[in-house]
N, C-alpha and C positions, 0 to 999 in steps of 0.2 A: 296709668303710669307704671313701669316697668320698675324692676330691685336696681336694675341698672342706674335709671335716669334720677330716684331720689338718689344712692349714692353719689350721683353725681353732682347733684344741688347741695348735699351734705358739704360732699370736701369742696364744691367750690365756694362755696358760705364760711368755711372755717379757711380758708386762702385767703379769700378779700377780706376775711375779717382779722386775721395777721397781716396780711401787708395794711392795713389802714394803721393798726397796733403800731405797727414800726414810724410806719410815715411819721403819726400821732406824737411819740415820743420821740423821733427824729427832730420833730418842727419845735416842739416844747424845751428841749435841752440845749440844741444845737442850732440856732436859727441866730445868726447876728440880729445885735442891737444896739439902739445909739446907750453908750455908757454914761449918759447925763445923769439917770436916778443915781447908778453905784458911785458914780463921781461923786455927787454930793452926799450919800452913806456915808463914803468916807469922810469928807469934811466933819459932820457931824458926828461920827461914833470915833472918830479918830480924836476930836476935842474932848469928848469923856473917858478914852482912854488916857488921856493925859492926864487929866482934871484926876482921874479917881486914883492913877496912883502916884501923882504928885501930892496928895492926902497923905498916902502911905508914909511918905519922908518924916511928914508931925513925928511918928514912931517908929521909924523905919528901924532903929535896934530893938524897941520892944518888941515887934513880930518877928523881924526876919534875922536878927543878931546873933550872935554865936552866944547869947546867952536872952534868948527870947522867952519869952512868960510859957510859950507852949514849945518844948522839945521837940527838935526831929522823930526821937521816938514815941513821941504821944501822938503827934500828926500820920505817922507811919502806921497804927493802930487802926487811923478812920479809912485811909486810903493810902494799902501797901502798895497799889499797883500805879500809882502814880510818883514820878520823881520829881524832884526840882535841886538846881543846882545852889540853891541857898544851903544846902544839906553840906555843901562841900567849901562852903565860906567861913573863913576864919579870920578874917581881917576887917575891921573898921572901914580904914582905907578901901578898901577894894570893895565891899559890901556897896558904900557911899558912890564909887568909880561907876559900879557897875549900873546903879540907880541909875547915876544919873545921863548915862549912857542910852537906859532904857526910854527916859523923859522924850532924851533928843530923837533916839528911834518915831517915839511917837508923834512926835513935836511934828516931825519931816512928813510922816502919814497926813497930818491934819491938814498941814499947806499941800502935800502934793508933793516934795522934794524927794528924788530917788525912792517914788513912789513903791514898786512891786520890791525891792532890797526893805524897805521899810515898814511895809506891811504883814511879809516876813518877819524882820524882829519882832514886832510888835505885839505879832500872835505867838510868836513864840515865848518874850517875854511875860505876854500877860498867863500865859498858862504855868509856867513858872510861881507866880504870884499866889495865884489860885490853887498850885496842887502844895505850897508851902502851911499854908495855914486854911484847910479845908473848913474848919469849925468858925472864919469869921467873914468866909463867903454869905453870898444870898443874891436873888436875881439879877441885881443889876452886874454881878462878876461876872453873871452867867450867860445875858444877853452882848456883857460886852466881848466875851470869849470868844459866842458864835461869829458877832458882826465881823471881830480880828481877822477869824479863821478864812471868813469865806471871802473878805476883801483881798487874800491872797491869790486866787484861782483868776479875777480877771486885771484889767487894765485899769486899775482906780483912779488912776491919775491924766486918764485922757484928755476928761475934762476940769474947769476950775483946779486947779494947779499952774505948783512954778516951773515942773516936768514940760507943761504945755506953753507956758511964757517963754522958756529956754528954747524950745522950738520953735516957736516965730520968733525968735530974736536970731536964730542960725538962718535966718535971710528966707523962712519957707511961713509966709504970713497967711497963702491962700491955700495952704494945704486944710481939710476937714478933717475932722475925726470919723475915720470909720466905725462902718457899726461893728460891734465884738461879740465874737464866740463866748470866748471868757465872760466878759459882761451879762451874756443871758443867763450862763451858768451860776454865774455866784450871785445875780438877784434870784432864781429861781429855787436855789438854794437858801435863802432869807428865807423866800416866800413859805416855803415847805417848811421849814423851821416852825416859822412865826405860826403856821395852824396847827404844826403840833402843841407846841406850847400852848396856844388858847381852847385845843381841845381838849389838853388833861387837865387844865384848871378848870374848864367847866365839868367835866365829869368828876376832877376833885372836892367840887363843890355839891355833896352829897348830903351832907348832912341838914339836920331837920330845921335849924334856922335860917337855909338857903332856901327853904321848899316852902316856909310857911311867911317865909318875908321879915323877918326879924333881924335879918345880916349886916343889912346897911346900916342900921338901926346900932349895932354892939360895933360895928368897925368907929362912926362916927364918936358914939359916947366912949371908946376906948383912951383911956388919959396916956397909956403907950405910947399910941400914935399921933395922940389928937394934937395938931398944929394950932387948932381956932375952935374957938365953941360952938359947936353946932347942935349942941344940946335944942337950940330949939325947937327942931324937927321931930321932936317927941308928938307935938301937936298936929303933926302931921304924916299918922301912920299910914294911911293908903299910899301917898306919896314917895314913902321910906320901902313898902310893900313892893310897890310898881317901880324901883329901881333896884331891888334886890333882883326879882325874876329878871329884868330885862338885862341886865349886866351875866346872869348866869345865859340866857338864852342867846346873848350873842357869844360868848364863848363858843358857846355848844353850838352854833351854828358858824361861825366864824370861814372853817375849812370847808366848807361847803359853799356859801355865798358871797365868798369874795372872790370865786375865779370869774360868774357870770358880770359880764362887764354892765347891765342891767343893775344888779344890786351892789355890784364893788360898790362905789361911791356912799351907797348908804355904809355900808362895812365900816369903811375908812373913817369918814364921817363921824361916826359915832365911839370909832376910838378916840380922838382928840378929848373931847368931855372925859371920859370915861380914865383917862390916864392924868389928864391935868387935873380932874379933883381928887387921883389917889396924890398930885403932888402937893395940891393945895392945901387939902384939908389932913390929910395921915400924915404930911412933912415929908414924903418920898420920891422929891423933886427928881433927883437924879435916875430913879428907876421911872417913872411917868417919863421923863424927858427922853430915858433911850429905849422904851417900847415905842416911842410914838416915830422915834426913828426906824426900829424894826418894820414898824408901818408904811415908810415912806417906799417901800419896795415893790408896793403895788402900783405905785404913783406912774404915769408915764412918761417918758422921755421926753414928750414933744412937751407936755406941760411942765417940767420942769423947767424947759430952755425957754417957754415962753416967758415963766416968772425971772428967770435968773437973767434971762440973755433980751427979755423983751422980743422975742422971734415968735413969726406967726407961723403958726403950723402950716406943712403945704398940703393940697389938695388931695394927696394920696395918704398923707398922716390922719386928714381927719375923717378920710370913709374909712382910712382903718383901724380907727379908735369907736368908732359906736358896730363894729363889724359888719358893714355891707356889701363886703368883700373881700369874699375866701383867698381873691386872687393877691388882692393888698396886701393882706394880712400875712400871705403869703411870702411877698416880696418887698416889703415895706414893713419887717417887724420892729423898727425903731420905735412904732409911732404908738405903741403899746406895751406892758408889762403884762402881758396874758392872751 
């Protein structure tokens, strides 16, 4: 073989192996999909965005009042580079206006009403919230911030909304919903989120009663957290052991084996346990309840509409949900999130 002919197997190896790169991330970002999962995201993380800062209102001048427990300039200390327009509120009245302005923002997200104007506020007010009083944040601000953010990028409201009732009632009842650009983007966006997040909790989880099995053990016996006694589980340390490792090892594997559609399911699966007993037993309902939303973004389209809408998958949804074809998968990516 000649200097020539490997040159020639070189670059043409590094060619197909950029155009497959492009194709790859071509098909992954920008491939329409039916919006039934982000549809229902929204329903759900739009309901705890309401829920969590219609809480707010209990003290709504002790946080965010012009004479609130923590200053503009003590919050400005943890995070200068963030703003919020509470900073520039000096009225009762208009503080209370503006709340409750934000509620209805959210309120219209949750049904679907002027769905993408509403999603908009909503991420914008909730970051508002969030960069006011940094020091009384914690995850679940955080998961609801993202969900806000990226339910702006597609069409939330295609499906399950009053956006979509209003439209068959304008006389157009056999119109479908298309599958959406937007829509792949902003589940795909979840998706990527959601294994960062579970990858640096698992590597945050470094330390020596993570490793030697004793974590589950001090979360459970913590009077902090502790919702219900579950002290009994002292009697049963291996048990306490083998849910320590296994809760860290799916972290740490999480962004790996939830793309193959082979192990998703176990993935998914074993988050629902795993978040409802940080709700049950730590009292951390509201954050188990919108991880486990964060979760639903693996979920597919076709099975959502079967739960929600009773619809049977069609014949090209379901070779292209166990992937037995490139070409389906291809031209049919409603029928999967991945």
């Amino acid at each position: 073989m000649t200097n020539g002919s490997v040159i020639d197997l070189v670059v043409n190896y590094f060619r197909d192996l950029g155009r497959a790169i492009v194709r790859g991330w071509d098909r992954f970002w920008f491939t329409p999909t039916d919006p039934a999962t982000y549809s229902l995201i929204r329903i759900l993380a739009g309901w705890m965005l309401f829920y969590t800062h219609l809480v707010w209102g209990i003290g709504l001048e002790d946080f965010f009042g012009d004479h609130a427990w923590l200053t503009p300039d003590v919050t400005e200390v943890e995070a200068s580079y963030n703003g919020s327009y509470f900073e520039l509120i000096h009225s009762t009245g208009l503080l209370w206006g503006i709340h409750i302005f934000a509620l209805v923002c959210m309120a219209c997200l949750t049904v679907g009403l002027f769905s993408r104007p509403a999603a908009i506020l909503s991420a914008f007010f909730t970051l508002q919230y969030a960069n006011r009083i940094p020091g009384a944040t914690f995850g679940l601000d955080q998961i609801n911030a993202l969900l806000a953010i990226y339910l702006v990028v597609g069409p939330s409201g295609a499906r399950y909304s009053v956006d979509r009732l209003i439209t068959r009632w304008r006389g157009k009842p056999q119109m479908d919903v298309l599958p959406s650009v937007g829509a792949n983007v902003g589940i795909r966006l979840i998706q990527l989120h959601m294994c960062v997040i579970y990858l640096f909790a698992g590597i945050g989880k470094s330390g020596l009663t993570w490793w030697n099995g004793e974590a589950m053990w001090l979360s459970v016996a913590s009077y902090e957290y502790q919702s219900m006694d579950m002290t009994w589980l002292a009697n049963w340390p291996i048990t306490l052991a083998v849910l320590t490792h296994v809760s860290v090892w799916w972290e740490m594997s999480y962004c790996v084996l939830v793309w193959p559609r082979i192990t998703r399911p176990i993935l998914i699966a074993l988050a629902f346990p795993l978040h409802i007993g940080i709700a049950a037993f730590m009292g951390m309902i509201t954050f188990g309840y919108i991880m486990i939303v964060g979760n639903l973004a693996f979920v597919s389209p076709w099975l959502v509409r079967r739960v929600l809408e009773r619809k049977q998958p069609s014949e090209a949804e379901q070779t292209a949900s166990v992937g037995n074809s490139r070409r389906n998968r291809r031209h049919q990516p409603s029928a999967v999130n991945g």
